[in-house]
Chimera marker file (.cmm) of the C-alpha trace (Angstrom):
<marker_set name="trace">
<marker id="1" x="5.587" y="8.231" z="-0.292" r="1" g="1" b="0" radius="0.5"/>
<marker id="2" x="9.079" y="7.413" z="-0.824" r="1" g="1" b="0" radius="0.5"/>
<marker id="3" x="9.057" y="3.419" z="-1.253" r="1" g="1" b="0" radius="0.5"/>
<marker id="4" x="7.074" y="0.108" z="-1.482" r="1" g="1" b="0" radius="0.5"/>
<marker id="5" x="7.839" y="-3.629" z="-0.789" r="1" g="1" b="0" radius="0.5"/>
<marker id="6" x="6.032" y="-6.657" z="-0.788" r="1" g="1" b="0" radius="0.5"/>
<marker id="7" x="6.923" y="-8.441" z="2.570" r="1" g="1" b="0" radius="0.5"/>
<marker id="8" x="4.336" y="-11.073" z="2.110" r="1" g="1" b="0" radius="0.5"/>
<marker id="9" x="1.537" y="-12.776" z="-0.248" r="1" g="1" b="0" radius="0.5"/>
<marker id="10" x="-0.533" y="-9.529" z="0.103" r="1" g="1" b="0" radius="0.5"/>
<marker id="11" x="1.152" y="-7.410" z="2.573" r="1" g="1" b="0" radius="0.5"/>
<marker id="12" x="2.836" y="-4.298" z="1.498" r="1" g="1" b="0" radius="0.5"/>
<marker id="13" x="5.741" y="-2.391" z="3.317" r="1" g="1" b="0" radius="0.5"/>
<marker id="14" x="4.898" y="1.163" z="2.649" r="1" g="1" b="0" radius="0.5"/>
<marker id="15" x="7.320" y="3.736" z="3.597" r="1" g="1" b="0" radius="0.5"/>
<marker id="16" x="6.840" y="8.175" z="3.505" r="1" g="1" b="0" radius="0.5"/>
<marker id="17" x="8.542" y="10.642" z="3.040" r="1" g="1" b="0" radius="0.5"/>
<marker id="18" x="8.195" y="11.634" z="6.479" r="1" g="1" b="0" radius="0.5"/>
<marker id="19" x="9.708" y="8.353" z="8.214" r="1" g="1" b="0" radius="0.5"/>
<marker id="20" x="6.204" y="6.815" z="9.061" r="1" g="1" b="0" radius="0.5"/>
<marker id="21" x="6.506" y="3.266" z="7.525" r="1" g="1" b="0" radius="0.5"/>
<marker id="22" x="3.102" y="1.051" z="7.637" r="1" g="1" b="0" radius="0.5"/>
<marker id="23" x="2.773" y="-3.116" z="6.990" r="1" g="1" b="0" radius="0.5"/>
<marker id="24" x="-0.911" y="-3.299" z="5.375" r="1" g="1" b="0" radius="0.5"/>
<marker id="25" x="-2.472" y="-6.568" z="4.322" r="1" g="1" b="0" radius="0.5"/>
<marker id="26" x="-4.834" y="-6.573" z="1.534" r="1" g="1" b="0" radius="0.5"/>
<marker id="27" x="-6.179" y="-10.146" z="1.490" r="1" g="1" b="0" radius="0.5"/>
<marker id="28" x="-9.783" y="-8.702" z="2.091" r="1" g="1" b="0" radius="0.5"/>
<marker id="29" x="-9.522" y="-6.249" z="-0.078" r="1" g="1" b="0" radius="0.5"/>
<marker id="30" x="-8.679" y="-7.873" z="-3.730" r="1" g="1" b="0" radius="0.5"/>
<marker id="31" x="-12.232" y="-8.474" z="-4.603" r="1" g="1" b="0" radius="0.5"/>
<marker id="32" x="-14.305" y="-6.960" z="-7.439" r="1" g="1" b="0" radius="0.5"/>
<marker id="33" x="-12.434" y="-4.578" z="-9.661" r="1" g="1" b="0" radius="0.5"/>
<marker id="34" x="-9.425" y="-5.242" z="-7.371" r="1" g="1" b="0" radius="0.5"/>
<marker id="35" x="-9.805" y="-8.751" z="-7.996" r="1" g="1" b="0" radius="0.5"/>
<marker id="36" x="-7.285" y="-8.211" z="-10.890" r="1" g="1" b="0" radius="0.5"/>
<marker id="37" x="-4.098" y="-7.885" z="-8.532" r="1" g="1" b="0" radius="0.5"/>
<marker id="38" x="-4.667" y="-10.991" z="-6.458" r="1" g="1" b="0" radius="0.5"/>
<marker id="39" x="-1.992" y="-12.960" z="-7.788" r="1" g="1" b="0" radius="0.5"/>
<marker id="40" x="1.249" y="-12.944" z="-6.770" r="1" g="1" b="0" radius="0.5"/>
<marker id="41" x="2.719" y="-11.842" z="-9.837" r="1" g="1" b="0" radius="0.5"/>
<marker id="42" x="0.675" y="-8.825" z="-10.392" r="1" g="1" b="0" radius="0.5"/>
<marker id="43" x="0.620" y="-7.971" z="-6.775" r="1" g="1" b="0" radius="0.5"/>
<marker id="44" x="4.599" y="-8.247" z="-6.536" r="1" g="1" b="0" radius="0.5"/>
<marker id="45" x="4.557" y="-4.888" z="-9.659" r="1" g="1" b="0" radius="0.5"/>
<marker id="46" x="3.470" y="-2.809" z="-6.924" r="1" g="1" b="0" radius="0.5"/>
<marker id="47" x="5.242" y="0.677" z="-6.988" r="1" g="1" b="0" radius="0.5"/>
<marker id="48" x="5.047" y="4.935" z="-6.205" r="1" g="1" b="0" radius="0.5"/>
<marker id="49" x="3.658" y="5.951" z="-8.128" r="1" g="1" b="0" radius="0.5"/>
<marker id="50" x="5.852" y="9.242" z="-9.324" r="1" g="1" b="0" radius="0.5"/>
<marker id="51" x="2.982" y="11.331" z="-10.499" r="1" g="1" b="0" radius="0.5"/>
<marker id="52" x="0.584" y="10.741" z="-8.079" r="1" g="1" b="0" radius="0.5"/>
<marker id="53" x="3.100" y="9.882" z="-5.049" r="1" g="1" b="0" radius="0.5"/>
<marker id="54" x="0.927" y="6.886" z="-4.252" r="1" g="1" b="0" radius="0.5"/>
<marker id="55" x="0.897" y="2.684" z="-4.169" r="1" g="1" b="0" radius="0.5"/>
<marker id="56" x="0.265" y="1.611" z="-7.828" r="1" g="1" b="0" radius="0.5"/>
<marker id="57" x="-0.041" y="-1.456" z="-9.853" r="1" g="1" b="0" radius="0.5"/>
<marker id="58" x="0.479" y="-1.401" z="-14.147" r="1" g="1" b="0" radius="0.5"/>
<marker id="59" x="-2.695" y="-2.827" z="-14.151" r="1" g="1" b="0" radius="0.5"/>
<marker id="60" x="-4.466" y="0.564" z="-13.418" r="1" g="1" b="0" radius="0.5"/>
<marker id="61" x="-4.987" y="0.036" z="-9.665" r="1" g="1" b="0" radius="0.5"/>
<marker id="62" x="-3.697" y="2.424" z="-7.196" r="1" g="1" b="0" radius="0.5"/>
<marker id="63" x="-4.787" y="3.665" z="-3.731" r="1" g="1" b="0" radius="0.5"/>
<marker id="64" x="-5.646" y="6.503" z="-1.603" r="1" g="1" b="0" radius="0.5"/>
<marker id="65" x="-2.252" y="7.606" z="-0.105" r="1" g="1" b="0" radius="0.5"/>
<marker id="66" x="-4.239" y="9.188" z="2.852" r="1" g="1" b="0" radius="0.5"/>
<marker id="67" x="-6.013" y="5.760" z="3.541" r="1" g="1" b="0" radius="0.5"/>
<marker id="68" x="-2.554" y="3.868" z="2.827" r="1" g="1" b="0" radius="0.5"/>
<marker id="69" x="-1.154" y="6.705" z="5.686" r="1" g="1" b="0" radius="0.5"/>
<marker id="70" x="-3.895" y="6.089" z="8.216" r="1" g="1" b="0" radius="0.5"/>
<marker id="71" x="-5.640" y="9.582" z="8.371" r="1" g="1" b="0" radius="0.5"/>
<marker id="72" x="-8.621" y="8.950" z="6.212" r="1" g="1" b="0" radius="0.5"/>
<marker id="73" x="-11.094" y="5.519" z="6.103" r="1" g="1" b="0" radius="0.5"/>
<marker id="74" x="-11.268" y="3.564" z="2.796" r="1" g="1" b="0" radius="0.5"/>
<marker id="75" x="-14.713" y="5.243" z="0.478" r="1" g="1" b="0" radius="0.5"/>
<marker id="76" x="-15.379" y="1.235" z="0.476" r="1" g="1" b="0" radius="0.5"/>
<marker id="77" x="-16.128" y="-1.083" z="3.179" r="1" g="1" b="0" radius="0.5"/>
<marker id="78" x="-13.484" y="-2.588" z="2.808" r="1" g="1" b="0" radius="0.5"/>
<marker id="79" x="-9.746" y="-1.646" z="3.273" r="1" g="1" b="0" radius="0.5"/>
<marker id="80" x="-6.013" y="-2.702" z="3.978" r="1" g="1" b="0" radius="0.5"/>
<marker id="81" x="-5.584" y="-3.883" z="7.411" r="1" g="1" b="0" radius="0.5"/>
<marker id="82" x="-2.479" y="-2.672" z="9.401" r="1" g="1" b="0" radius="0.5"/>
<marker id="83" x="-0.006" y="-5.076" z="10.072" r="1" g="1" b="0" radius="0.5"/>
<marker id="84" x="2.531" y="-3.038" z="12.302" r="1" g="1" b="0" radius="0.5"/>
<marker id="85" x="3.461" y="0.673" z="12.012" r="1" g="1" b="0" radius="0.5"/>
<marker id="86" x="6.164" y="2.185" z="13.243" r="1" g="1" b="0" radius="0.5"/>
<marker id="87" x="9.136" y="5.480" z="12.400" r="1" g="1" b="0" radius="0.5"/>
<marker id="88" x="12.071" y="5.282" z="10.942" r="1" g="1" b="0" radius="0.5"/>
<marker id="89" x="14.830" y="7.599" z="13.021" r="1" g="1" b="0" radius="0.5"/>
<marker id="90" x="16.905" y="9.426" z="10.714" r="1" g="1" b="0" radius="0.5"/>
<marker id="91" x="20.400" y="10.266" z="12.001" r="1" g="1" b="0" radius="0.5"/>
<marker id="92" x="22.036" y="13.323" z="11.509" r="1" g="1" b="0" radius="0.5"/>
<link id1="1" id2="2" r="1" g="1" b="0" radius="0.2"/>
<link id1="2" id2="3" r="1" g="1" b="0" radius="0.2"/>
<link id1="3" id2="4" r="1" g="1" b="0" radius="0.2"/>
<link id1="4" id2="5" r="1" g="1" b="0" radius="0.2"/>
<link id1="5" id2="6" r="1" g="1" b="0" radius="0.2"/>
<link id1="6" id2="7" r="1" g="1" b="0" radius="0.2"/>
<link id1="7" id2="8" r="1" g="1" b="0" radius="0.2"/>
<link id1="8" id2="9" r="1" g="1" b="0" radius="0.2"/>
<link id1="9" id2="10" r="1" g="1" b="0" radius="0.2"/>
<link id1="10" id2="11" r="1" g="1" b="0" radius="0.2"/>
<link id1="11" id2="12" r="1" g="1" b="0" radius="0.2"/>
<link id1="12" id2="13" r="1" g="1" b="0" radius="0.2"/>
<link id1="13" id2="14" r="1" g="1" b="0" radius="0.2"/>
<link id1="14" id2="15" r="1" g="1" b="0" radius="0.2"/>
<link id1="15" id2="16" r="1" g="1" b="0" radius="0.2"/>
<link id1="16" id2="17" r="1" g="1" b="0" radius="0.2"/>
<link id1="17" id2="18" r="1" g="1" b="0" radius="0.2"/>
<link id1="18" id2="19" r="1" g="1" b="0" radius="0.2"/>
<link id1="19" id2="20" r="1" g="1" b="0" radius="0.2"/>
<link id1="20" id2="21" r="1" g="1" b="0" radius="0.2"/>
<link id1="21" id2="22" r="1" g="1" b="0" radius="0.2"/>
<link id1="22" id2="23" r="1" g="1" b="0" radius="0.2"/>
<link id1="23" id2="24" r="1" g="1" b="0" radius="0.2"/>
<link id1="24" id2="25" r="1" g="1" b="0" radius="0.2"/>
<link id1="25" id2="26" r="1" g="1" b="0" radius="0.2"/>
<link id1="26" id2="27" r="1" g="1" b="0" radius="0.2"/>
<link id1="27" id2="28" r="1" g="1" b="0" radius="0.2"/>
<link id1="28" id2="29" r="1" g="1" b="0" radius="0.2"/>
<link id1="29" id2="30" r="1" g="1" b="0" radius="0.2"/>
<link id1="30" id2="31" r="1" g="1" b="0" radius="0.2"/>
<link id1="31" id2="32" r="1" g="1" b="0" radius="0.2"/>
<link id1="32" id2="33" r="1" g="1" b="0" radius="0.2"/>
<link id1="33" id2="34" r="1" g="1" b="0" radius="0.2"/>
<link id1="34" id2="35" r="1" g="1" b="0" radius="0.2"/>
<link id1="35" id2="36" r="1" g="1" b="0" radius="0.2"/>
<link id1="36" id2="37" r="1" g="1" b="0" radius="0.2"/>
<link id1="37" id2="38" r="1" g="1" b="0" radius="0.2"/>
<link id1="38" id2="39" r="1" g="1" b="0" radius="0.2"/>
<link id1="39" id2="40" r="1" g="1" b="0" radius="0.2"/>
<link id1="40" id2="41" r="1" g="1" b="0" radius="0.2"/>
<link id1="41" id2="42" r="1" g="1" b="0" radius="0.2"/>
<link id1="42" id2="43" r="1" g="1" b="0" radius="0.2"/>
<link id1="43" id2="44" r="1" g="1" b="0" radius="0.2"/>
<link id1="44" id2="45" r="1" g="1" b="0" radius="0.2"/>
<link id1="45" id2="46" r="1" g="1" b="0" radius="0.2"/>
<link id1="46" id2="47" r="1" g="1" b="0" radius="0.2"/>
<link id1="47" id2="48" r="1" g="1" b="0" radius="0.2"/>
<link id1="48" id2="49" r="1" g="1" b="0" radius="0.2"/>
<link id1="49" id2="50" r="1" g="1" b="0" radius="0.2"/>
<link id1="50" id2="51" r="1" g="1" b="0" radius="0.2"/>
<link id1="51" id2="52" r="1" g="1" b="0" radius="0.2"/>
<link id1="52" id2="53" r="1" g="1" b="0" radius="0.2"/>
<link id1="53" id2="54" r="1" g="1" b="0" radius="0.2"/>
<link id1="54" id2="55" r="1" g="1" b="0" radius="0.2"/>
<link id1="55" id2="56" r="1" g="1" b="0" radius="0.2"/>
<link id1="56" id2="57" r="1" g="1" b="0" radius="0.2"/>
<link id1="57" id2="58" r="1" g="1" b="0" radius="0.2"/>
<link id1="58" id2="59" r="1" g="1" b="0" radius="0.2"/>
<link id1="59" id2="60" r="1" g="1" b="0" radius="0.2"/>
<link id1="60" id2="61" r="1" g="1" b="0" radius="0.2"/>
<link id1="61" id2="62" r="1" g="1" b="0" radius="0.2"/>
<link id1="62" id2="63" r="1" g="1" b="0" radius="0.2"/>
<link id1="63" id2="64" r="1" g="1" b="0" radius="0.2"/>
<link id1="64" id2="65" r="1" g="1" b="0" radius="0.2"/>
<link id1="65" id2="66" r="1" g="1" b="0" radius="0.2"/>
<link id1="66" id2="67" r="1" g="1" b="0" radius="0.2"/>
<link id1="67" id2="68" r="1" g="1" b="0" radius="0.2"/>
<link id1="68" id2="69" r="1" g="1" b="0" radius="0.2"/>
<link id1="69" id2="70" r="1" g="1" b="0" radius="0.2"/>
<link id1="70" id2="71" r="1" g="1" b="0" radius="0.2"/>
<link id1="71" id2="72" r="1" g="1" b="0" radius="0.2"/>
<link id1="72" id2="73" r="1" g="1" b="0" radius="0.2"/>
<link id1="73" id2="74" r="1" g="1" b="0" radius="0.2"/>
<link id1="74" id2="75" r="1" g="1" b="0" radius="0.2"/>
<link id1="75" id2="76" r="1" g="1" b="0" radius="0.2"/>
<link id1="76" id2="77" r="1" g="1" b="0" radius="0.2"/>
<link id1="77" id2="78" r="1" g="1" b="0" radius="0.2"/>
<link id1="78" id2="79" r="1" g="1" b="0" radius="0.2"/>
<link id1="79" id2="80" r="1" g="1" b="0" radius="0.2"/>
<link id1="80" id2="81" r="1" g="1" b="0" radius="0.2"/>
<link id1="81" id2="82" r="1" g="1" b="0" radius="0.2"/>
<link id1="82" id2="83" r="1" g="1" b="0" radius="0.2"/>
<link id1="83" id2="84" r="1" g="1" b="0" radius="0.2"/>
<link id1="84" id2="85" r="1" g="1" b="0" radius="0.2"/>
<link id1="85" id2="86" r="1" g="1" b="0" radius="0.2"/>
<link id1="86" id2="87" r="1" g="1" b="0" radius="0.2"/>
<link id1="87" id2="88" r="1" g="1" b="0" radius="0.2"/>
<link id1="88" id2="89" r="1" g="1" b="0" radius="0.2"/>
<link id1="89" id2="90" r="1" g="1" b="0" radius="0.2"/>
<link id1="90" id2="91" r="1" g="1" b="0" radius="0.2"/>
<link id1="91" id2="92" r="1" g="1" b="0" radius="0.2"/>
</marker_set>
């Protein structure tokens, strides 16, 4: 994972390494345990991890980067839903 944005209340731009960049919304999601992030202030100190190359919060929250990428489903019921997906072209 090379970056992370907030482009809306709870929607995160996240971008990999390999070019594949994914809008996820996680309105749904911030509930329980991730209840703690559901502000716009903590959800805006969203960052990569550089340890763990995945989405993380200070307040001890991260994610799954294979669920963030698409290939695996959430271990919960509930999880991010995909905004718009799409590949950055990198010129030579």
């Amino acid at each position: 994972m090379s970056g992370v944005d907030v482009v809306a209340s709870r929607t995160l731009r996240v971008v990999f390494t390999d070019g594949l960049v994914r809008e996820l919304d996680f309105t749904e999601t911030l509930v329980g345990f991730l209840a703690v992030i559901d502000s716009d202030e903590a959800f805006a100190g969203a960052t990569v991890d550089p340890v763990s190359g995945t989405v993380s919060w200070p307040e001890g929250v991260d994610f799954d980067p294979d669920v963030l990428y698409g290939e695996h489903n959430a271990a919960g019921p509930l999880a991010p839903r995909l905004v718009r997906q799409y590949r950055v072209q990198h010129s030579v």
